[in-house]
N, C-alpha and C positions, 0 to 999 in steps of 0.2 A: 427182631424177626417177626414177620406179620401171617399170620398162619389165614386160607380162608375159613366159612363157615364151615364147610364141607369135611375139611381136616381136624377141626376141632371136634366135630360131632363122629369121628370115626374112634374107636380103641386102639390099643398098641397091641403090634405084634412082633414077638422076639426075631430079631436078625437071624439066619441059620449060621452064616460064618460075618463071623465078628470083624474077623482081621486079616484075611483075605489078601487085600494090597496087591498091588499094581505085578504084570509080570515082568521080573527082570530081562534087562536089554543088556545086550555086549557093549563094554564101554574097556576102552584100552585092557584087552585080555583079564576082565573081571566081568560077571552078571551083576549088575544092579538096581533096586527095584527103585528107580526115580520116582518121588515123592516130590521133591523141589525143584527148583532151576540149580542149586547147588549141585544135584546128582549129578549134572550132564556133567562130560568130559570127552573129549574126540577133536579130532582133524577130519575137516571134510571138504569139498568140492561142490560146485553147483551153476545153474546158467541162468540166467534172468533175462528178460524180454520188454521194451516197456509199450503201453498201448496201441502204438504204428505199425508196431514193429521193424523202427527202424534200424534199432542198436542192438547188441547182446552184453551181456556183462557177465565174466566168469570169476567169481568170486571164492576163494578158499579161507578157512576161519579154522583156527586151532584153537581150540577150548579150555581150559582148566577148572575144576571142580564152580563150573555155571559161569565164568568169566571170560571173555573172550582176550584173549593174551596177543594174535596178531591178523591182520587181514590183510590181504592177498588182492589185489581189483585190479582186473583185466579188462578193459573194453574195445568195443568194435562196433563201429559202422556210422556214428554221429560224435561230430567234433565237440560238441558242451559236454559230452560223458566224461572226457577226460579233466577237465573241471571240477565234475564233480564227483570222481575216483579220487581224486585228490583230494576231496573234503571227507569222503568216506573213510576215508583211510587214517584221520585222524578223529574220525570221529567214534568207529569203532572198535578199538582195544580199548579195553576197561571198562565196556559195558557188558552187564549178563545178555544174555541170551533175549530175554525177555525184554528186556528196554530195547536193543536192538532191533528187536521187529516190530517193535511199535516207535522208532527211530525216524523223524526223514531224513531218508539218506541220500536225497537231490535229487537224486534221476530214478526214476520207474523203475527201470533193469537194474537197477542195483537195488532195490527196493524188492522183486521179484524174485532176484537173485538171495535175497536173506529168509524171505520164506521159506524158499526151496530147500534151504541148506536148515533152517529150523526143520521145517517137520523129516529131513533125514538121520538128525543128529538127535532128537527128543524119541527118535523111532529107535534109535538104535544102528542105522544103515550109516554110520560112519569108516573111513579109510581105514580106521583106526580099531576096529571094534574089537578085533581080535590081537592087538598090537599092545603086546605087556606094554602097561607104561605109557603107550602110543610114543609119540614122536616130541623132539622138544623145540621149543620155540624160536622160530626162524626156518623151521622146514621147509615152508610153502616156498620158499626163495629155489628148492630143489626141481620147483616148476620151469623157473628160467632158463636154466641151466646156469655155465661158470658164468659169460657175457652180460646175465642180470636185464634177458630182451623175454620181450612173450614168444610162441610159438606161433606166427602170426603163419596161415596160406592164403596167398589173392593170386585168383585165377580167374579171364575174362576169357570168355567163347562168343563169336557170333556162327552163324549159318553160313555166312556168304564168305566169311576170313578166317573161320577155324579158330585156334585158342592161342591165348598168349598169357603165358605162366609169369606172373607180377612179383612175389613172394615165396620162397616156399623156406621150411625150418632153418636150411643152411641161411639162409636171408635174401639179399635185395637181389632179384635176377637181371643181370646187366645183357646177354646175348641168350637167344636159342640157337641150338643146334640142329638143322635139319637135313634131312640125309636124299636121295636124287628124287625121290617123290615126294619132298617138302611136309613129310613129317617129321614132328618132334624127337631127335633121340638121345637129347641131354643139355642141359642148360648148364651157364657159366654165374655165377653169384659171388654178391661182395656181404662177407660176413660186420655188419654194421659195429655190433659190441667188439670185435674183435679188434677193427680198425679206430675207433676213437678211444681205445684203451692205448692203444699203439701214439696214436696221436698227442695224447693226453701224456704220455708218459717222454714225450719230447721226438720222437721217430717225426721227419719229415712226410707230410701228407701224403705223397704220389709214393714214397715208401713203402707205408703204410697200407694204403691202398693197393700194393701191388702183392702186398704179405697175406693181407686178408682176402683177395681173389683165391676161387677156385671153383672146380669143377664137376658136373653129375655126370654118371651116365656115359653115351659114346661119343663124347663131344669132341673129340679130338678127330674120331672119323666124317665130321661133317662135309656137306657138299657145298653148305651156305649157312652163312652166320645172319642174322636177326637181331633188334633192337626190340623188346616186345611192347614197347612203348611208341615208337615211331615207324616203323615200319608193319 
């Protein structure tokens, strides 16, 4: 340690409190005064951005005593992210906390995204904070639901055509429904997980397809049905 002139020529003065330390953070239904990367502990959430902003990345990370045990990487909006969700994904279970944000983890937004989820999870502001125990490993998969698809919504509006609903939770939107003023009043969708599970498991395709079709809203009362993709 290299002291300057300045420091050396001053005296010592006694600390008032000695031992003081850090104030504890909620960490799965305990306070804990984190001192290391081993203190952390939590399941958390978070969105990442990369410089364009042309993508996002929503990334979830479950923790254990400063390890990260599993991660979660959801992307949208640039086709190489999914490339490199897939690199991310093997690249961070089993690092702490701290190598992971000093990680490249390929893509920016996934990069941003681990920040975000560091300083919530080192703050204390985890899913989990108040969660005896928290949660155990494989939760984040309760994001997908049963299907094991992201919760994707694409929806496209212009001025001059009005909107056409691409995506919504139920999945892939195949018809709009619109009623004698050619508004929107329920759309028809093919549950994607649903149907290659079907598929997969030996059901004939148009089957399949016809099992996983269904319905929102007053689509049955329509005056005109829609492709929201070609028409």
């Amino acid at each position: 340690m290299i002291y300057s002139t300045e420091i050396n020529a001053m005296c010592c003065v006694a600390k008032g409190i000695e031992n003081h330390g850090p104030a504890p953070i909620p960490e799965e239904g305990k306070w804990v005064q984190a001192k290391e990367i081993k203190d952390i502990s939590g399941l958390t959430h978070g969105v990442g951005w990369c410089a364009p902003q042309q993508g996002a990345c929503k990334l979830t990370l479950n923790v254990k005593d400063g390890i990260i045990q599993e991660a979660l990487v959801e992307t949208i909006g640039c086709s190489g992210m999914t490339h490199s969700a897939a690199m991310a994904s093997e690249i961070l279970p089993g690092k702490t906390l701290l190598e992971a944000l000093n990680t490249d983890l390929v893509c920016d937004a996934i990069n941003t995204a681990m920040r975000e989820l560091f300083l919530q999870i080192v703050y204390g502001r985890s899913q989990t904070a108040f969660s005896e125990g928290g949660l155990p490993v494989g939760a984040s998969l309760e994001d997908l639901g049963k299907n094991m698809r992201s919760q994707i919504g694409t929806m496209f509006g212009s001025l001059k055509k009005g909107p056409r609903y691409l995506e919504m939770a139920e999945g892939y939107v195949t018809r709009l429904a619109l009623d004698e003023n050619d508004a929107v009043i329920g759309y028809e969708f093919v549950n994607l997980g649903k149907m290659m599970k079907l598929i997969t498991s030996g059901t004939d395709a148009k089957e399949a397809l016809q099992a996983a079709t269904g319905s929102y809203g007053r689509f049955q009362e329509a005056k005109k049905y829609i492709n929201p993709r070609h028409e």
